[in-house]
N, C-alpha and C positions, 0 to 999 in steps of 0.2 A: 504494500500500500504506500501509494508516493503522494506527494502535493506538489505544488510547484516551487518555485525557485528561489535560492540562499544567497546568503555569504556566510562564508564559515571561518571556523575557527580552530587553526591546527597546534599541535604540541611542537616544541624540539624537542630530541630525542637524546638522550646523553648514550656514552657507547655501552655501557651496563645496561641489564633488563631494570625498564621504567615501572616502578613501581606505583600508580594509581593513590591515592588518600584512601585510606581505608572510610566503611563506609557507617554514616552515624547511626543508620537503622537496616540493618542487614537485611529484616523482611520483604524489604520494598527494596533493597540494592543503592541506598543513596541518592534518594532523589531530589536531596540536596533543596530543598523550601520547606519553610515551615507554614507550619498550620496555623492562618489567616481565622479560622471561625468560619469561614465561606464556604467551605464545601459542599454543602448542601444540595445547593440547586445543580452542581457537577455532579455527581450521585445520583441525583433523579435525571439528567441527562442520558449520564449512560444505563443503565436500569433502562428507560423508555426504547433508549436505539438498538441494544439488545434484544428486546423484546419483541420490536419493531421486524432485527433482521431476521433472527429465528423465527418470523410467522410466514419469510418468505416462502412461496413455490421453490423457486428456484433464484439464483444470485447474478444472474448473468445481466448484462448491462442492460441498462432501462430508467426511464425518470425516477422511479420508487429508488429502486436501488442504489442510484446515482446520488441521487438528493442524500440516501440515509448514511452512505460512506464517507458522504460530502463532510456533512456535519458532525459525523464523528473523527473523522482526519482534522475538520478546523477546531474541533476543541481538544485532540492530542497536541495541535501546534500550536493552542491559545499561550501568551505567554501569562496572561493572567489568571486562566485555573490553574497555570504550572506552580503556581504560588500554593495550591494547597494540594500538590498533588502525591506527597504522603499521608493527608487524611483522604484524601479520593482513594488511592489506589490501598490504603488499607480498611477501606468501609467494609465491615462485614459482607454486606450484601455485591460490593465491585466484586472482591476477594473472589467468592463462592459463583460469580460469573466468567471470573476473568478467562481461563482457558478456554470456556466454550464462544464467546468473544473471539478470540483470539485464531481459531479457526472455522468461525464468518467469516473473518476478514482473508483469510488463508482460504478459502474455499472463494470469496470473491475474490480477488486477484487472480486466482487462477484461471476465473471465468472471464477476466477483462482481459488479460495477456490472451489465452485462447482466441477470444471475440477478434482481437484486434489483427490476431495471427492470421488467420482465417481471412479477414478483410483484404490486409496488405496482399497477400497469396495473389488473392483474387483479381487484384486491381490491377486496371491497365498499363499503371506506372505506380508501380511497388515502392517505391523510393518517394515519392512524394503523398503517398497512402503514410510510409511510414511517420512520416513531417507532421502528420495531423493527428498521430498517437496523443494524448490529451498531456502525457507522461515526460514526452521524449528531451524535453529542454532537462529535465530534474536527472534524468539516469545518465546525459552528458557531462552533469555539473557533477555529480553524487561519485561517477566511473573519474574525471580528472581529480577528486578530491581523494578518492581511494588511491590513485595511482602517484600521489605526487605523497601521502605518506607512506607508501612503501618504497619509493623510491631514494627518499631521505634516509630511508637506512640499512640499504649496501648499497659497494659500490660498482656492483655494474649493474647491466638491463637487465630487464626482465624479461624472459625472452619464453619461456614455457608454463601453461598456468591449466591447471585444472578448475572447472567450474563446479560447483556439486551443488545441485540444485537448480538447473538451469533455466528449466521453466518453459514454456510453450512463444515465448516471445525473448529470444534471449539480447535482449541488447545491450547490456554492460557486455555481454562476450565480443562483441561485433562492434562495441564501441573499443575493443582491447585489440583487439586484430587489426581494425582501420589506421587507430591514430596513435597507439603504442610500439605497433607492430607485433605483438602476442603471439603466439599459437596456443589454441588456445581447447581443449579438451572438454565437450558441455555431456554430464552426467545427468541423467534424473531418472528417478523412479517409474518415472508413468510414460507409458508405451508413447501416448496420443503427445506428450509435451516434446519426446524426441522427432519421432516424425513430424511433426510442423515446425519443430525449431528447424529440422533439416531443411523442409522447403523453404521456409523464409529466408534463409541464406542464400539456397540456392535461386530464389528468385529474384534477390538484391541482386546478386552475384560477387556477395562476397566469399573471401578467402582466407585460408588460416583457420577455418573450423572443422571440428570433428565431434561427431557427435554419438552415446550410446545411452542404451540402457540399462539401467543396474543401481543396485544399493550399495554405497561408497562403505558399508562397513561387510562386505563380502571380496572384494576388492584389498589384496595384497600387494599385489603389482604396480605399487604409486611410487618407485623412487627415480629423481631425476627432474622431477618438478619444481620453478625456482618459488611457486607462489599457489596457493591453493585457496580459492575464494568456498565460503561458508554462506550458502545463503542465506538470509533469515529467516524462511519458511521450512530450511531444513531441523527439522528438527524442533517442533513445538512445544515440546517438554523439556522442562530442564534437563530431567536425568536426561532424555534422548536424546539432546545435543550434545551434553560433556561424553554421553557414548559415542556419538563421531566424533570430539574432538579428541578421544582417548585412542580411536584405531588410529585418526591419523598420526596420532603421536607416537604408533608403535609401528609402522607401517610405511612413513614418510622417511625420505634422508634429515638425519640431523642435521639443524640449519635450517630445513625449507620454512617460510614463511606463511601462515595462515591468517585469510582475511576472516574475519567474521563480523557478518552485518547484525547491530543488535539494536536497542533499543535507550533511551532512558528518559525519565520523569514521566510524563502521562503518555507520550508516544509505547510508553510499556502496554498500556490498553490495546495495541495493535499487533506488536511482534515482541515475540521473549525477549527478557533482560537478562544478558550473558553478564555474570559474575566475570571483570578483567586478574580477579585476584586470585580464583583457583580456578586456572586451567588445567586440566592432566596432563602430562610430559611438554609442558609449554613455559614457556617466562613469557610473559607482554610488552612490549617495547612501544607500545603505543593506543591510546584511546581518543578518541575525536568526538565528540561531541558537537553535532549543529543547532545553533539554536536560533532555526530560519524555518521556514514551512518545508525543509528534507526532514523527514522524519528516520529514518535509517541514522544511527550512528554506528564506526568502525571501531574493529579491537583487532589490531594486527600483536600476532606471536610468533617465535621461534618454534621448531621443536627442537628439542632438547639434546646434547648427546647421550650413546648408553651410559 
């Protein structure tokens, strides 16, 4: 789930693994504001839009649905409920919602990436079908923001990259191929997200991708990859993401670098909040936090040696 467009706010990196502030209420992962008394009416928001998605038929684009994502993306990126959004995100009743939130929103995304796959495919000029993606300015800005902190700490290119989680419209891969020069490997789980990722490329007519199917924790044969992106749909449960982030820690060359898109303050309502302090066989060298309508924040790590 994206919005539109930032300015952001990066770290420097000392050459030691960067250590994060540990965080003042670990339930909620630091969400760093306090609690204003306000929360209230944020509460009964999402409570309502919850409610709202879960009565859906189905998720796929449309005015209802459009409208209901709308307003739950602008009040993850309000900066004014973020002011109490450790009593929002610890209200009882958010709390005992929040996973099944969490994938609506993951179950709509996948219906809007598809939708849009499927369009471009179709269009007479696939390239400027892409242009009118609602998305496409944010995953340019969000892929050079990804790219410019990993690149801050080694020193050469990055030149081979596994995607895991690719998704049915992959364009951070396609924007790493184009303007990085990448090659760039896109995994996912679901048959229909590979097959249309493949025609979408091949209808652009770009190059540098390769594309399969599979579960990146069945998957041994990962060393030699300088960078390994994490999407944040992979994996919607905490345990289930520190379980991919543990095969690739046992799996990966020591050294390779792991992107992981996560979340924090109320944009947690949309995509998990990856703990940057215990990763399994990782140190963290970097967190990024945007606090502009990109709701994705980055947590680039090492793996480790034996």
């Amino acid at each position: 789930m994206t919005s539109s467009t930032p300015t952001r706010r990066s770290l420097t990196h000392p050459p030691q693994a960067y250590q994060p502030p540990r965080p003042a209420r670990p339930a909620v992962h630091a969400c760093g504001h306090a609690d204003t008394g306000s929360a209230h009416p944020a509460v009964t928001q999402v409570r309502a839009l919850h409610d709202a998605l879960a009565s859906c038929t189905d998720l796929t684009p449309g005015p209802r649905t459009n409208d209901l994502f709308g307003r739950l993306v602008a009040l993850a990126v309000d900066p004014t409920a973020a002011r109490d959004a450790d009593a929002i995100l610890g209200d009882p009743a958010v709390a005992t919602l929040l996973p099944g939130l969490r994938q609506l929103c993951a179950d709509g995304e996948f219906e809007l990436e598809r939708h849009w796959a499927r369009r471009i495919v179709a269009a007479a000029d696939p390239a400027a079908e892409l242009a009118r993606f609602p998305y496409h300015q944010n995953y340019v800005d969000l892929t050079r923001l990804e790219h410019h902190a990993v690149s801050g700490l080694v020193p050469h290119r990055i030149g081979r990259v596994l995607f895991v989680g690719s998704g049915p419209l992959p364009l951070t891969s396609m924007l790493l191929a184009e303007r990085y020069g990448c090659t760039v490997d896109n995994l996912d789980r679901e048959p229909d997200a590979v097959a249309l990722g493949r025609s979408l490329t091949a209808a652009l007519g770009r190059t540098g991708l390769h594309f399969d199917t599979g579960d990146v924790v069945d998957r041994d044969d990962l060393a030699g990859y300088d960078l390994v992106y994490l999407a944040a749909l992979a994996g919607l449960e905490p345990d289930a993401k520190l379980g991919l982030l543990s095969h690739l820690a046992r799996v990966l060359t020591p050294g390779t670098l792991v992107l992981a898109r996560s979340a924090h303050s109320l944009r947690g309502l949309l995509y998990p909040v990856l703990d940057p302090h215990d990763l399994p066989g990782m140190d963290t060298l970097s967190v990024v936090h945007p606090f502009t309508d990109v709701v994705n924040s980055v947590v680039v790590a090492r793996v480790r040696g034996a």
